[in-house]
C-alpha positions in Angstrom: 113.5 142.8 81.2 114.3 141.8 85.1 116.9 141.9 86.8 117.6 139.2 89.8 120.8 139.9 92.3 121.7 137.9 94.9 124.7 136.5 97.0 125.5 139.7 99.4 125.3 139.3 102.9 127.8 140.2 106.1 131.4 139.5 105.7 135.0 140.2 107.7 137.3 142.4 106.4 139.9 140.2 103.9 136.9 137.8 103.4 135.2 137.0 99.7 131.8 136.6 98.7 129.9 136.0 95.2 127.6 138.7 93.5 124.8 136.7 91.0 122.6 138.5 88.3 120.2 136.5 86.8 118.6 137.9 83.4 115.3 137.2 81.8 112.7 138.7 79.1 115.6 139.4 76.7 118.5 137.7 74.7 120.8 137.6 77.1 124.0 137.6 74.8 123.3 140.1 73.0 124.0 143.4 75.7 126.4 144.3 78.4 126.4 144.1 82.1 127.6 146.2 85.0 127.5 146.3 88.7 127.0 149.3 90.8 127.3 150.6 94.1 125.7 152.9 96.6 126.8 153.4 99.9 124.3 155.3 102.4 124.7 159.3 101.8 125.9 158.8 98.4 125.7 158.4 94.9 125.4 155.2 92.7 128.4 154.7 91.5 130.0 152.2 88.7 131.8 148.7 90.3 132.6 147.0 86.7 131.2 146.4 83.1 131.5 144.0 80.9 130.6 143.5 77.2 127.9 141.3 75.7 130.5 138.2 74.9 133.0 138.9 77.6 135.7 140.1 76.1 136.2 143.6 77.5 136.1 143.7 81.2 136.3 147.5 83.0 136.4 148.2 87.0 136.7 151.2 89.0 139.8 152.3 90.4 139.1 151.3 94.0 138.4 147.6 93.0 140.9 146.9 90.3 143.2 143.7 91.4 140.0 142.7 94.3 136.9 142.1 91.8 136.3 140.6 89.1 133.1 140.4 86.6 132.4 137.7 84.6 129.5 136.3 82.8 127.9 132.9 81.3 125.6 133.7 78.6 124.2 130.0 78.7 122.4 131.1 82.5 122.0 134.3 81.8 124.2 135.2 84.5 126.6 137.7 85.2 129.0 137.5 88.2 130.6 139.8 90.4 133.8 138.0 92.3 135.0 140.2 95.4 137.8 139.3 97.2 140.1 140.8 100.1 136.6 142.9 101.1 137.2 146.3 103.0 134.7 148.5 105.0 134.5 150.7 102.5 133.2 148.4 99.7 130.0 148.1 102.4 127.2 149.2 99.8 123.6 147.9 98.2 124.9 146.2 94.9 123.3 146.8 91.9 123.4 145.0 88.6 122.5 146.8 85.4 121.5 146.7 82.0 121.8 149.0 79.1 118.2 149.8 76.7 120.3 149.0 73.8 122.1 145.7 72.2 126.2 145.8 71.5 126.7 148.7 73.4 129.5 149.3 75.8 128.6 152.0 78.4 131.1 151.1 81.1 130.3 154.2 83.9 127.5 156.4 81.7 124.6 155.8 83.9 122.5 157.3 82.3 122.8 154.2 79.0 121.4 151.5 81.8 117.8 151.2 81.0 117.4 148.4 83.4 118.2 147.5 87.3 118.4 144.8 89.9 116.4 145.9 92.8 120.0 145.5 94.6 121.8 143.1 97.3 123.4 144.9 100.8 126.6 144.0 101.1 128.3 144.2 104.6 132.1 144.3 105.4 132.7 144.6 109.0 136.3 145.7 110.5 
């Protein structure tokens, strides 16, 4: 399985910009997505989830209302939409995988068998 992100890049505070995963060596379809961040000094930490269809969408706390996740299972593609950007959402982006089909893991690291090599995202004040 690999894992493709792309799309960060520097921003202004308030601005938007569009996260892409591209997924290959696996159906697609059939497993959930997620987006992490890290921010320097810290810990991974979970962004939003969502399950193999679409259906069920999750975020954390400090993003609800700002980002949302989405997905087209005909590109193999999941999305991460973030909008009115702050300094603190500065971070390497990760997108993430679970080992196992129909699974929804949401924020258990530890279930993501499979990573993005991550995208640096920049919001400046």
């Amino acid at each position: 399985v690999q894992l493709q992100a792309s799309g960060g890049g520097l921003v202004q505070a308030g601005d938007s910009l569009r996260l892409s995963c591209v997924s290959s060596g696996r159906t697609f379809s059939s497993y959930g997505m997620a987006w992490f961040h890290q921010a320097p000094g810290k810990e991974r930490e979970i962004v939003a989830a969502i399950n193999w269809s679409g259906a069920t969408t999750n975020y954390a706390d400090s993003v609800k209302g700002r980002f949302t996740i989405s997905r087209d299972n005909a590109k193999n593609t999941v999305y991460l939409q973030m909008s009115s950007l702050k300094p603190e959402d500065t971070a390497v982006y990760y997108c993430a995988a679970p080992g196992r089909p129909y699974v929804y893991v949401f924020s258990r690291i530890n279930e993501y068998a499979h990573w993005g090599q991550g995208t640096l995202v920049t919001v400046s004040s």
